[in-house]
KOLKOLMAR-770301 format. One line per 5 residues: number of its first residue (from 1); their letters; for each residue x, y, z of N, C-alpha, C, O, CB. Coordinates in steps of 0.02 Angstrom, whole numbers, always signed. Glycine has a CB too. Layout:
N
NUM> A> X Y Z X Y Z X Y Z X Y Z X Y Z; ...
//
This chain:
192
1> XXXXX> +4630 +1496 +4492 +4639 +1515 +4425 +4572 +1529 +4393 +4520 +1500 +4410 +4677 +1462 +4388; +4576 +1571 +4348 +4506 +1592 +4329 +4514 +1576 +4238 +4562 +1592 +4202 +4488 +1688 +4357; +4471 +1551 +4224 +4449 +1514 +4150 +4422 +1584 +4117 +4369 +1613 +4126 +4377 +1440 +4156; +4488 +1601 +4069 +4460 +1670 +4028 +4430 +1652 +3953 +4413 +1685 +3904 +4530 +1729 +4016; +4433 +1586 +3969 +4383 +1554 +3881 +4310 +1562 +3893 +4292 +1550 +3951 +4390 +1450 +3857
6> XXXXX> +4260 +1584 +3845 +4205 +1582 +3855 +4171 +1523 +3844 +4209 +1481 +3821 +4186 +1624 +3829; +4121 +1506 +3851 +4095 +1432 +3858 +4038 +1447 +3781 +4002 +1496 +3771 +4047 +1411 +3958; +4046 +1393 +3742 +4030 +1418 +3673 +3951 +1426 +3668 +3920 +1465 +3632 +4060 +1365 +3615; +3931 +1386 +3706 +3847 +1381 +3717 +3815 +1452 +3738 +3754 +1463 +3736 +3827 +1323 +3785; +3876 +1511 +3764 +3839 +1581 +3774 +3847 +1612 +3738 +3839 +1672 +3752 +3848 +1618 +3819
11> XXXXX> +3869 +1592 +3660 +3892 +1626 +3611 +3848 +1641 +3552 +3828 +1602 +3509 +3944 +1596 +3592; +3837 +1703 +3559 +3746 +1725 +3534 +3744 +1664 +3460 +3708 +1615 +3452 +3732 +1848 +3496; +3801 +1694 +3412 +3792 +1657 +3370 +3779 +1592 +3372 +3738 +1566 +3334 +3826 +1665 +3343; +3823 +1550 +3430 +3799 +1474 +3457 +3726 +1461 +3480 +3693 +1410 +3470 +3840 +1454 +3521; +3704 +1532 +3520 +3641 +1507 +3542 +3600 +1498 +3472 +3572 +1444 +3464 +3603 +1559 +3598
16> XXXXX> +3594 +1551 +3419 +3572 +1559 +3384 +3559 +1489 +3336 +3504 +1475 +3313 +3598 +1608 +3372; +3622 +1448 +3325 +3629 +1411 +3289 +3575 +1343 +3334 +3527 +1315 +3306 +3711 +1407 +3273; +3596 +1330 +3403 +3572 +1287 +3438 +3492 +1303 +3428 +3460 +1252 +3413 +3602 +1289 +3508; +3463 +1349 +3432 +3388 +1368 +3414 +3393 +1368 +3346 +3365 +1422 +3339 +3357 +1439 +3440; +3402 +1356 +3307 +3393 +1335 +3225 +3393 +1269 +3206 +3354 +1245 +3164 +3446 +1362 +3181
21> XXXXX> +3452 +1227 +3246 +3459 +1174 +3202 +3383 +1108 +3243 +3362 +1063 +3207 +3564 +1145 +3207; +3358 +1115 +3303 +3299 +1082 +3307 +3234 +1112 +3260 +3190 +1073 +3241 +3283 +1083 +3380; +3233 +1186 +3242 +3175 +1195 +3204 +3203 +1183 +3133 +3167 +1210 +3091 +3140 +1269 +3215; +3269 +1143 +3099 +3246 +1140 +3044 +3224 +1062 +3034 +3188 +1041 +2989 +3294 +1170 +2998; +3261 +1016 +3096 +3248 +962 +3097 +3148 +956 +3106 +3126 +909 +3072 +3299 +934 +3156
26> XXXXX> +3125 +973 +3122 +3055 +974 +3146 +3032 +992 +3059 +2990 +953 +3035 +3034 +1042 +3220; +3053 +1038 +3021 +3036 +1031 +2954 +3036 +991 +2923 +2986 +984 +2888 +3056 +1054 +2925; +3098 +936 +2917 +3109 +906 +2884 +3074 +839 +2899 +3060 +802 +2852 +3166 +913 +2878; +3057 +820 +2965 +3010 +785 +2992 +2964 +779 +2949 +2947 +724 +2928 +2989 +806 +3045; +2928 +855 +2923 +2864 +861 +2919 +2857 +850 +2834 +2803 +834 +2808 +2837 +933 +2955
31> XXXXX> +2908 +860 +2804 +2931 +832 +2750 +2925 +734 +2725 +2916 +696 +2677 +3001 +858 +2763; +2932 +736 +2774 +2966 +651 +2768 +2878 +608 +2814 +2876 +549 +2829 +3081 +638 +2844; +2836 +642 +2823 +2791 +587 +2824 +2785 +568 +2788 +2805 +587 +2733 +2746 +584 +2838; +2742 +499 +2805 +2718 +435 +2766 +2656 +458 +2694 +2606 +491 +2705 +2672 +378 +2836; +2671 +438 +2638 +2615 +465 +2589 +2573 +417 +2604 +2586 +361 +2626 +2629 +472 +2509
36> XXXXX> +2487 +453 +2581 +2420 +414 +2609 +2422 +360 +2555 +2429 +379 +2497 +2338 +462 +2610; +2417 +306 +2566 +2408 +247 +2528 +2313 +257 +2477 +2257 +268 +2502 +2416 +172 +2600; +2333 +248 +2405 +2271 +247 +2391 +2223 +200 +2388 +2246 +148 +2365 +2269 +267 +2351; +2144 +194 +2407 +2132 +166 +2384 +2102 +125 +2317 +2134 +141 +2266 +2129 +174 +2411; +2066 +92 +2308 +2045 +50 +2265 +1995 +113 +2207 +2007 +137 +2152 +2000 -20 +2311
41> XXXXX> +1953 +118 +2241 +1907 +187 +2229 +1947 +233 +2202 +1950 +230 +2141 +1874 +222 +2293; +1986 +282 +2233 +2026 +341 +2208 +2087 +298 +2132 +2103 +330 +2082 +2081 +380 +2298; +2104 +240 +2142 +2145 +215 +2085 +2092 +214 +2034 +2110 +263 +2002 +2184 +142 +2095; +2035 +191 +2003 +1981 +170 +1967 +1974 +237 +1946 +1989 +246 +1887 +1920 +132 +2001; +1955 +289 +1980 +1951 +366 +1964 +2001 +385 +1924 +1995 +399 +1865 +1954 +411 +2021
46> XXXXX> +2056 +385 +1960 +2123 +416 +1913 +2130 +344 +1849 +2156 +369 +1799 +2221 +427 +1981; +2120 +291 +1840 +2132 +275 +1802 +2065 +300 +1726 +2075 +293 +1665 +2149 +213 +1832; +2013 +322 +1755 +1936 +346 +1719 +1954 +395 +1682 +1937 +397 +1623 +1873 +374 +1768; +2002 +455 +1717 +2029 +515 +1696 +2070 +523 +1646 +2079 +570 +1607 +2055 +540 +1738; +2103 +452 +1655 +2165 +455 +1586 +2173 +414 +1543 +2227 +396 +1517 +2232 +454 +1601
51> XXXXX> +2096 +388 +1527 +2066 +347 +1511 +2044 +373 +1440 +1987 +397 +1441 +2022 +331 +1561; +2076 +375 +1374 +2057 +420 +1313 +1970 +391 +1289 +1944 +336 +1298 +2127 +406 +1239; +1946 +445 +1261 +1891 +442 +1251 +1886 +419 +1156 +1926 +444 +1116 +1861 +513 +1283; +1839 +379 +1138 +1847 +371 +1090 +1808 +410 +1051 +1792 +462 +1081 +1847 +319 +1085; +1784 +406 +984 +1745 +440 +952 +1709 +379 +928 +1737 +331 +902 +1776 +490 +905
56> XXXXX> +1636 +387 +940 +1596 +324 +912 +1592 +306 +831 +1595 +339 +779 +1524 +334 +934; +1584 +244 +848 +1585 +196 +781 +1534 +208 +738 +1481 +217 +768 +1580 +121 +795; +1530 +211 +688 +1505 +222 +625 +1492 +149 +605 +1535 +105 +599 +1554 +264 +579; +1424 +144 +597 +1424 +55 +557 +1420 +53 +482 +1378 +86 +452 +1349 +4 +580; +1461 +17 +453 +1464 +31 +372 +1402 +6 +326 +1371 -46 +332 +1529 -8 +342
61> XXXXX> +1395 +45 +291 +1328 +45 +248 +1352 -45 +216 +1406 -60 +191 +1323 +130 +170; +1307 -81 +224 +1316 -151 +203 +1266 -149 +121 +1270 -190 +76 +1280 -212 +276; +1230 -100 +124 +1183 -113 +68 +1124 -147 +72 +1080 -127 +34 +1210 -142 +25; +1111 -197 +112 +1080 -218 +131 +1005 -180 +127 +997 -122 +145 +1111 -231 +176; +943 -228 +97 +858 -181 +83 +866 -211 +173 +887 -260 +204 +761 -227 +2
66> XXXXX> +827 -130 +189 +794 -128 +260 +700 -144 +260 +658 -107 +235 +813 -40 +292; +692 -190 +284 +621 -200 +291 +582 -142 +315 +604 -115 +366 +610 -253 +334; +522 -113 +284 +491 -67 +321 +453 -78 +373 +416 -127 +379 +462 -36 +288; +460 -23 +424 +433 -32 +488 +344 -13 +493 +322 +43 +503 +480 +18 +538; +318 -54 +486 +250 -67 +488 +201 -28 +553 +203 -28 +614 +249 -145 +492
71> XXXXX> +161 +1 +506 +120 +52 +562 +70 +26 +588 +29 -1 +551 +91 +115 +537; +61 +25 +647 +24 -10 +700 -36 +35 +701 -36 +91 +726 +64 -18 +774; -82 +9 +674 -151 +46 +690 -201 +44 +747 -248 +3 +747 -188 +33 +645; -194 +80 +786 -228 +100 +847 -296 +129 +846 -317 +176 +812 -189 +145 +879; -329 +89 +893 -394 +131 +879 -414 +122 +965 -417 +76 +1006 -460 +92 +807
76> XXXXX> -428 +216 +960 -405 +229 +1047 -486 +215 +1062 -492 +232 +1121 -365 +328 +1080; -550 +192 +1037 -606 +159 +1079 -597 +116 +1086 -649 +93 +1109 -662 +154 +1067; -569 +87 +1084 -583 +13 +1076 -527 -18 +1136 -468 -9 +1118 -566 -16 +987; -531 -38 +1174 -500 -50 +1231 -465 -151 +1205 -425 -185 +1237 -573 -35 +1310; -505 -170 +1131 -470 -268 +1120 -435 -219 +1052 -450 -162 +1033 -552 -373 +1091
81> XXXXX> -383 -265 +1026 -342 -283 +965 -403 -305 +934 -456 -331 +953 -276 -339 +971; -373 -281 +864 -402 -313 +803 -386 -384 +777 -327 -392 +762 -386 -273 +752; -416 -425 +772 -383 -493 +730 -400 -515 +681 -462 -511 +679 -384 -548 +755; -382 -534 +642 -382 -576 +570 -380 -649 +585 -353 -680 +630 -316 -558 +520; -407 -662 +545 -441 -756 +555 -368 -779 +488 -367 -758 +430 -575 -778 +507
86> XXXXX> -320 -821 +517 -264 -837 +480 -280 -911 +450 -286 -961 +485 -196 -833 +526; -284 -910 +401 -299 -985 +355 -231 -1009 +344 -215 -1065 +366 -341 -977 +273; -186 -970 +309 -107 -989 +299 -78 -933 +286 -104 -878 +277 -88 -1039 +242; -26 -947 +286 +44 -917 +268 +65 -919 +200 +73 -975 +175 +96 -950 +303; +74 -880 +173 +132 -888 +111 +209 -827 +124 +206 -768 +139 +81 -859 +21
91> XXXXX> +266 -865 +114 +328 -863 +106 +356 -831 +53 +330 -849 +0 +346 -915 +107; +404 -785 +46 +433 -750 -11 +512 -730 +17 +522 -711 +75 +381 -679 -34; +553 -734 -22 +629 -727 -23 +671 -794 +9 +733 -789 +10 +648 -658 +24; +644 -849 +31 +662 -895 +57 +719 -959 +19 +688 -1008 +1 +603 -912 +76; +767 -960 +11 +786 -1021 -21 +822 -1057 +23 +824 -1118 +17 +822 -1012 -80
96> XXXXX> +850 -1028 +67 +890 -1101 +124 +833 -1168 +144 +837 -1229 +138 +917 -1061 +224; +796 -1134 +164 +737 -1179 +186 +667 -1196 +148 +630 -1149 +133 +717 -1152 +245; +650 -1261 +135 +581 -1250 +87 +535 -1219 +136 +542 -1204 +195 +545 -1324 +52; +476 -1212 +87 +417 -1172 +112 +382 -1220 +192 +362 -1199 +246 +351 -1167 +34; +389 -1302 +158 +356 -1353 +207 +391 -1354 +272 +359 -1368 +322 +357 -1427 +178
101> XXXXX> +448 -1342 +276 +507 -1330 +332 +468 -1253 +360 +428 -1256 +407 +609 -1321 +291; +480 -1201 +334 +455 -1154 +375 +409 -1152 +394 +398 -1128 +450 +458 -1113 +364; +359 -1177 +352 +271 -1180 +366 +258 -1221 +431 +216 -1212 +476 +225 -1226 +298; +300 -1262 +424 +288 -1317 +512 +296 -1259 +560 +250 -1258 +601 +367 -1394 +539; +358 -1193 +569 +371 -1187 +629 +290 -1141 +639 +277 -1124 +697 +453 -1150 +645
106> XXXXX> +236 -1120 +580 +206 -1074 +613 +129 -1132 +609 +74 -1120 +584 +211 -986 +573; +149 -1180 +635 +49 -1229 +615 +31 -1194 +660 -13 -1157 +638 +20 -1333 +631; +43 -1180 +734 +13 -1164 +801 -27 -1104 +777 -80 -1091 +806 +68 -1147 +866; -6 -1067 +728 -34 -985 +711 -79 -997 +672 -115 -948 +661 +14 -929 +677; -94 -1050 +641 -129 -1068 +572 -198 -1085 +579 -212 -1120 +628 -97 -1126 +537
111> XXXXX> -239 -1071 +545 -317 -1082 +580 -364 -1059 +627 -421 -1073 +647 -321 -1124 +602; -299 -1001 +643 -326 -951 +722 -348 -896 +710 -338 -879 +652 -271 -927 +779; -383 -849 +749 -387 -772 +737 -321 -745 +772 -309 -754 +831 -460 -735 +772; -282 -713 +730 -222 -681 +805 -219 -597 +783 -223 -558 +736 -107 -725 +801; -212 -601 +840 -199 -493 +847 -112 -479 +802 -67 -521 +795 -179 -454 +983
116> XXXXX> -112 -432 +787 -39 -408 +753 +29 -423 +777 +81 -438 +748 -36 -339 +754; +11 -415 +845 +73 -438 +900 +106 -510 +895 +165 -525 +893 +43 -437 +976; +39 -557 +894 +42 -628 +873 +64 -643 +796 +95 -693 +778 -28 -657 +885; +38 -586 +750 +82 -622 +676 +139 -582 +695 +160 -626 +732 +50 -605 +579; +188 -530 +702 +243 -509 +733 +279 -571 +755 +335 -587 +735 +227 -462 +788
121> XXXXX> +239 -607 +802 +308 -663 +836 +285 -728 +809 +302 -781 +836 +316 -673 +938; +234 -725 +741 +231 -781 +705 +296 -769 +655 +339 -812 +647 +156 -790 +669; +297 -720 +630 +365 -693 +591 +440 -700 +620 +490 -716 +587 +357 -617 +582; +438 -686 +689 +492 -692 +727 +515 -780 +738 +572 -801 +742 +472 -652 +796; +465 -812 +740 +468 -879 +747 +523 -908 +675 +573 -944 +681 +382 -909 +747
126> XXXXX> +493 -876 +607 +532 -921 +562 +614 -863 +564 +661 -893 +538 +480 -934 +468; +629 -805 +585 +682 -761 +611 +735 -805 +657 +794 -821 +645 +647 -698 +656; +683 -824 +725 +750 -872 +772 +747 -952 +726 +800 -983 +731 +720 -890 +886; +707 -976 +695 +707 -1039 +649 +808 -1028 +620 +860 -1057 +633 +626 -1027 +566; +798 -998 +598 +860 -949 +524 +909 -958 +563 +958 -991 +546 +853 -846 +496
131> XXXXX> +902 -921 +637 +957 -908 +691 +991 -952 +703 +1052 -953 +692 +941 -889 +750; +945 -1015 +736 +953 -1072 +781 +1019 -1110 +726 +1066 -1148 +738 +864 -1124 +796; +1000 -1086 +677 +1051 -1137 +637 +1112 -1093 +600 +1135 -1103 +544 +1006 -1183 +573; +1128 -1048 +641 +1177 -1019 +621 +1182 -964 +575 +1235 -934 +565 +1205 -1057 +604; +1122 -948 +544 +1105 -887 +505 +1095 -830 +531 +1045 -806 +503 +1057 -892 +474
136> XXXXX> +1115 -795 +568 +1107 -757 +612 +1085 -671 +584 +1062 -626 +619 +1170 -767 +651; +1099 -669 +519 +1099 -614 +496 +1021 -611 +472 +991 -558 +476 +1155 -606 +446; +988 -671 +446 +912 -670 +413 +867 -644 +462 +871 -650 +523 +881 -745 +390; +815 -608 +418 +757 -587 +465 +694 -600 +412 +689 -588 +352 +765 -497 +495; +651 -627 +454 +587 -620 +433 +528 -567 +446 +530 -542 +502 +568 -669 +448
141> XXXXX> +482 -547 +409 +455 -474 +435 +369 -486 +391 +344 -523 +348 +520 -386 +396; +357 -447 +420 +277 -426 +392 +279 -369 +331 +304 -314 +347 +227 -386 +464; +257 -375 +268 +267 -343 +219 +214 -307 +233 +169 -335 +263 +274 -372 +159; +209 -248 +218 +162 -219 +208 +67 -248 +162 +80 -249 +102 +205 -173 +178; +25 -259 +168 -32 -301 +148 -92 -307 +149 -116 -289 +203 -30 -336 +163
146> XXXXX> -130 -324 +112 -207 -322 +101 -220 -392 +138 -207 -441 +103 -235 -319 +12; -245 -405 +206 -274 -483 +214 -320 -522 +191 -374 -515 +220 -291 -494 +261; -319 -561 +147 -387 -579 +98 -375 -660 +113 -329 -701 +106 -382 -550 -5; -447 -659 +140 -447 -754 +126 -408 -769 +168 -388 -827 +163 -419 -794 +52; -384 -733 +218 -364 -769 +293 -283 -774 +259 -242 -767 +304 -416 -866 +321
151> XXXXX> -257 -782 +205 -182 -772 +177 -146 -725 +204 -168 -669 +190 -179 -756 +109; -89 -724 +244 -44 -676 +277 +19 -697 +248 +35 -756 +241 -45 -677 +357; +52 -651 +234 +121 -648 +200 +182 -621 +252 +189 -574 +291 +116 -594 +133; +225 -687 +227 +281 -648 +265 +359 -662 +236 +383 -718 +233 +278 -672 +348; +383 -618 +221 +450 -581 +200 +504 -620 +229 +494 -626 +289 +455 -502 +226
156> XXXXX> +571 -655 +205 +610 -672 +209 +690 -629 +150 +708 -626 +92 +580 -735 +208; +710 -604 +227 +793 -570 +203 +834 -632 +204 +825 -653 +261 +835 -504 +266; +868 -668 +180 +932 -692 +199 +979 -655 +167 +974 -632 +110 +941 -760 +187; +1045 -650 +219 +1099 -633 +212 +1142 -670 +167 +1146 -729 +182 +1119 -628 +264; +1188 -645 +95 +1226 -659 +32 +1286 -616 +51 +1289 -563 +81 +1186 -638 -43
161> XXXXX> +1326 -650 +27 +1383 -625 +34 +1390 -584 -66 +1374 -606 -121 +1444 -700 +68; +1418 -525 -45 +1422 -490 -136 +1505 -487 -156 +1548 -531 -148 +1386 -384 -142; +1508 -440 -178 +1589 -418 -194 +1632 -421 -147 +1612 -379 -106 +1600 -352 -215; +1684 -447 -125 +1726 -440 -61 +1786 -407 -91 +1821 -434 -133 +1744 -513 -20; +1799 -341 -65 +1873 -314 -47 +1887 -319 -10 +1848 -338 +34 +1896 -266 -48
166> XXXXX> +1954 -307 +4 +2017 -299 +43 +2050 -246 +39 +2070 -229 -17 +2060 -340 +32; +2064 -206 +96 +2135 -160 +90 +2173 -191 +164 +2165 -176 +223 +2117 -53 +92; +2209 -230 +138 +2246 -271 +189 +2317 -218 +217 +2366 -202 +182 +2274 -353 +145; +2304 -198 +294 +2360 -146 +322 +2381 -197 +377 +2411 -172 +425 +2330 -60 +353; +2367 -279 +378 +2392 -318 +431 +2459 -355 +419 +2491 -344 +367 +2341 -365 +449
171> XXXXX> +2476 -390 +457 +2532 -426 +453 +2511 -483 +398 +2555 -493 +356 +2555 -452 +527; +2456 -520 +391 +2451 -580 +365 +2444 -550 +270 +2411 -504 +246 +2376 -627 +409; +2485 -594 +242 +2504 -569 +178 +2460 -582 +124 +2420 -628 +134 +2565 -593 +162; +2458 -551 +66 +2394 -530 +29 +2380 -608 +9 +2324 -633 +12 +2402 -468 -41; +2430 -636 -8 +2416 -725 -39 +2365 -743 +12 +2308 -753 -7 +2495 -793 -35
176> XXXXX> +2379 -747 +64 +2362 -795 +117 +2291 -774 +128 +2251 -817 +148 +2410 -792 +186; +2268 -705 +116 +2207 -669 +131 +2178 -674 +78 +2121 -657 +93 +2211 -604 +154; +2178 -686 +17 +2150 -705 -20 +2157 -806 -30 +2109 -838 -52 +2171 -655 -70; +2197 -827 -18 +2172 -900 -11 +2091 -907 +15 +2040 -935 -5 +2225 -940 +46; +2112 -859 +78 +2067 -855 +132 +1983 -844 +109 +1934 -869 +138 +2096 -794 +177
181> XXXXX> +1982 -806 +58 +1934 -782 +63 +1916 -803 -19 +1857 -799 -35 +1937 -710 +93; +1955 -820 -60 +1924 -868 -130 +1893 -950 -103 +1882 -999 -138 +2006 -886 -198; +1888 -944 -41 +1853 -1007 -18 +1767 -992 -14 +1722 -1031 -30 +1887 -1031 +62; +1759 -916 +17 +1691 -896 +9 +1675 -857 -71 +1696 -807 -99 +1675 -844 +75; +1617 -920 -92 +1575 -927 -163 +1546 -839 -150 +1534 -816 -94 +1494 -1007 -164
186> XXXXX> +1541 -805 -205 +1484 -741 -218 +1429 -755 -206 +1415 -810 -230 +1474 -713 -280; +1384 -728 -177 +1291 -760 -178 +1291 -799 -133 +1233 -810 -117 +1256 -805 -244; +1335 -833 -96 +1311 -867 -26 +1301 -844 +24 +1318 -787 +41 +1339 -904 -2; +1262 -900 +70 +1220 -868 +113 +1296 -836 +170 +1355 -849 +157 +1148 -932 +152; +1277 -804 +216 +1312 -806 +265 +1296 -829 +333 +1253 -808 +372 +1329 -759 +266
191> XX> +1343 -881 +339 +1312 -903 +408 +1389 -894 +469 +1446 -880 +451 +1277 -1005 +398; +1370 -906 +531 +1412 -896 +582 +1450 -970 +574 +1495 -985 +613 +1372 -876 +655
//
């Protein structure tokens, strides 16, 4: 007997199909790899990128007198500093501390010849004095000056608290923010 069915595997369209369906599987393979794990580095980057940029801060005019910045006189022969023979100190703007309190921190400077640099961090001395105790805002400075009689002057800012507003846009309610703040006197110092 002879088999007049054709055998489906010679059936162009069958072959056709049999050669298609491994090349789409091999696509889809190529589809379905593993994604590259990132690292540490490439996360830090992409997080840098979408990372909004701010617009810098503006510091608010406090009012505050700025001490003037004192011109250093150079004199290009002269290879030593100039010094002044310091007899004492006198003090101006000072009221947290008496004069005898500040005058101790500078005896070491007192009686000496010192170069500019040295009254600079004789000034700085009664500055971290102010600090050490919580005043953090005071500065002491070199006024501008005639040196006579070995007398060197030095300038005391302390920080006062003036008018205080509020435009309160927080949660904590206007009573409570003003309790808050009718506790700090006008004219006091400010300390940390």
């Amino acid at each position: 007997m002879t088999n007049n069915k054709r055998n489906p595997l010679l059936n162009s369209r069958s072959q056709y199909l049999w050669f298609l369906i491994p090349l789409l599987l091999g696509f889809s393979s190529v589809q379905a790899t593993t994604p590259t794990i990132p690292d540490a580095g490439q996360s830090l980057r992409e997080l840098d990128t979408r990372r909004p940029t701010l617009a810098p801060s503006i510091a608010p005019d406090l009012g505050l007198p700025v001490p003037p910045k004192p011109s250093i006189p150079a004199d290009p022969n002269s290879g030593e500093q100039a010094t002044v023979k310091v007899n004492t100190f006198t003090l101006s703007g000072n009221t947290l501390f008496s004069n005898a309190v500040l005058l101790a921190q500078l005896q070491e400077y007192t009686g000496r010849e010192l170069t500019l640099p040295q009254l600079y961090e004789a000034a700085q001395r009664i500055t971290s004095y102010y600090q050490q105790r919580g005043y953090v805002l005071n500065r002491a400075y070199l006024p501008e000056q005639e040196i006579e009689n070995g007398v060197v002057k030095i300038a005391i800012l302390e920080a006062r608290y003036g008018e205080i507003k509020t435009d309160n846009n927080s949660r904590l309610s206007d009573a409570t923010l003003k309790r808050l703040i009718s506790r700090i006197a006008p004219d006091s110092a400010i300390n940390a």
